[in-house]
C-alpha angles and dihedrals in degrees: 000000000000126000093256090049083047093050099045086054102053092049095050079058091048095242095120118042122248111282113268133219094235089062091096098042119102121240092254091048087046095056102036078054100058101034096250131148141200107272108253097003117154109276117215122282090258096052110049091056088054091053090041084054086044082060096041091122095049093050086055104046088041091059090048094044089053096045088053090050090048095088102002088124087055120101083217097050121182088001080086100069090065097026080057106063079032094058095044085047088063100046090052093045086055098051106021104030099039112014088048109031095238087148090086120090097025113150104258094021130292091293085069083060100107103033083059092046100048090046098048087042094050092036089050103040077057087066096029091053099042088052098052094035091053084059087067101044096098104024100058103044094045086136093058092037092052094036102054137039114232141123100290085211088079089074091058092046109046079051088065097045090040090066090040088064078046103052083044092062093049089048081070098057084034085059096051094053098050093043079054093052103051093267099131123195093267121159103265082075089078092070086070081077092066102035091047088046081056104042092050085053093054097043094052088050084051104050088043089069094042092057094052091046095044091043086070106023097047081177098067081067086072089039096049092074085057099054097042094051093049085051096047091058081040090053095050094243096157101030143020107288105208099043093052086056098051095052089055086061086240120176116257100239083060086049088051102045097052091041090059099043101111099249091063085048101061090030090063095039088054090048091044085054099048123029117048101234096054097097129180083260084068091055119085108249113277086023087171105041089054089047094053091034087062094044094051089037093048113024091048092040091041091055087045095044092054090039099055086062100041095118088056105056113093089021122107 
C-alpha cells in the first residue's frame, strides 16, 4: 500500500488529523503568518532599552542585594566596603609616598599627599571594581541568566551601580580625611556631581564589554587583575603623574597620552574638586571634554557592543 493510500486510510479512522492548509508553508512563512518570533532573539535597540527602563526596579534592588551579600560572612560586615580602599591607601602611603619619596611633587606641597592618595585610590577602585567585577556579569549568575527571560544588560549594570552605592559610602570616610587635613566644603565640591555622572557612564560602558568578553573567554576573569594593576601605576594613583614623568625624562607624547587614559581624567577632576592646591594648571588640557568624550565612547559602544550579542549569553 503506498503512503498516500496509507494516509487516506488512517484518516478515514481518525488516527491522523484532516490535511491543513499550513502543510505546504514553509517554517519561516508559518511563522511570518501567525505573528510569531524566534524565543530570546535580539530586540531591536529601542526596545531593549525600553525593556531595560521597564526593570528598572529590579537593576537597582539587585545592586543593593549583592552589595549586602559582599561581605555578609564578615564579622565586619559592610565596614568593609570603606576599611578595604583605606587599607590599600595605607599600603600605598608606606611604600609609595615614604619609602619612595612620592610626596614630592604633590600639587600644593607634600602635606596635600594623602589627600591626593586616598582620593585617586577610592575614584579609581570605583573603575577597577567595576571592570573585574563586569567579567564576571554573565559567568556567575549562569542559573538566573538560563531560568528567566530579561535584558542580560541589567547584571552589568547593577554591577556598576552597585559600585557607585559603594564609592558613596567611602565619600563619607574621604570627607573626613580631607576635612582632617585642612581641605574645607568650598564650591568647587559640587563638580564631583558631573564628573561622577561621567565616570559612572563610563564605568557602566566598561563593565558592559567586559561582560560580553568575559561571557565567552572565562579566562580573561584571571587576566583582568593583571590589567588593571598595570593601568592603575600607568594613572598616577599614588603619586603625581606628571611630575613623575617628567622626572623620567618621557616623551611628551607619552605625558600627553596617559594624562589623557580615563582613569587619570576622572582622577584629576575629582583632586581639582576637592584639595586646594590642586589648581586647573595641575588638569591635562580639555579635561572635560575628555571626560565626557570617555564616558559617551565608552558608556553608548559599550550598550551597543553587549547588545549585539544578547541572544548568545547563557547558551553553550
Amino acid at each position: 500500500m503506498s503512503e498516500t493510500t496509507q494516509d487516506s486510510a488512517d484518516r478515514s479512522v481518525g488516527v491522523l488529523p484532516p490535511p491543513s492548509p499550513d502543510d505546504s508553508l514553509a517554517p519561516a512563512e508559518l511563522a511570518a503568518k501567525y505573528g510569531l518570533s524566534v524565543s530570546g532573539a535580539r530586540p531591536s535597540l529601542p526596545e531593549y532599552v525600553r525593556q531595560l527602563w521597564a526593570r528598572r526596579h529590579f537593576i537597582l534592588a539587585f545592586s543593593r542585594a549583592k552589595l549586602t551579600a559582599q561581605y555578609s560572612q564578615a564579622k565586619l560586615g559592610q565596614l568593609w566596603q570603606v576599611a578595604t580602599p583605606l587599607l590599600n591607601a595605607a599600603v600605598y602611603f608606606f611604600i609609595f609616598g615614604i619609602l619612595l619619596g612620592g610626596r614630592k611633587g604633590t600639587p600644593g606641597g607634600p602635606d596635600n599627599y594623602i589627600p591626593f592618595l586616598v582620593t585617586g585610590v577610592f575614584v579609581f577602585t570605583f573603575t577597577q571594581t567595576s571592570a573585574l567585577n563586569g567579567v564576571r556579569a554573565i559567568s556567575s549568575n549562569l542559573g538566573l541568566v538560563r531560568a528567566l527571560h530579561f535584558p542580560r544588560a541589567s547584571l552589568p549594570i547593577s554591577i556598576s551601580l552597585q559600585q557607585l552605592q559603594q564609592l558613596l559610602y567611602s565619600m563619607i570616610v574621604l570627607v573626613i580625611i580631607l576635612l582632617a587635613f585642612g581641605q574645607f566644603p568650598q564650591w568647587s565640591w559640587l563638580l564631583i556631581i558631573p564628573a561622577l555622572a561621567c565616570q559612572f557612564g563610563f564605568n557602566t560602558g566598561l563593565a558592559l564589554i567586559m561582560a560580553r568578553l568575559g561571557s565567552k573567554t572565562p579566562d580573561l576573569a584571571q587576566l583582568m587583575p593583571f590589567i588593571t594593576r598595570t593601568w592603575m601605576y600607568a594613572s598616577g594613583v599614588m603619586f603625581p603623574l606628571e611630575h613623575m614623568l617628567q622626572k623620567a625624562n618621557a616623551a611628551p607624547w607619552v605625558v600627553d597620552v596617559l594624562q589623557a587614559n580615563p582613569a587619570a581624567v576622572y582622577m584629576d577632576l575629582m583632586r581639582f574638586a576637592f584639595i586646594d592646591g590642586y589648581t586647573g594648571q595641575d588638569l591635562p588640557p580639555h579635561v572635560w571634554a575628555l571626560a565626557l568624550g570617555w564616558a559617551l565612547l565608552v558608556g553608548v559602544g559599550g550598550f551597543v557592543f553587549f547588545w549585539k550579542a544578547e541572544e548568545r549569553y547563557g547558551r553553550g
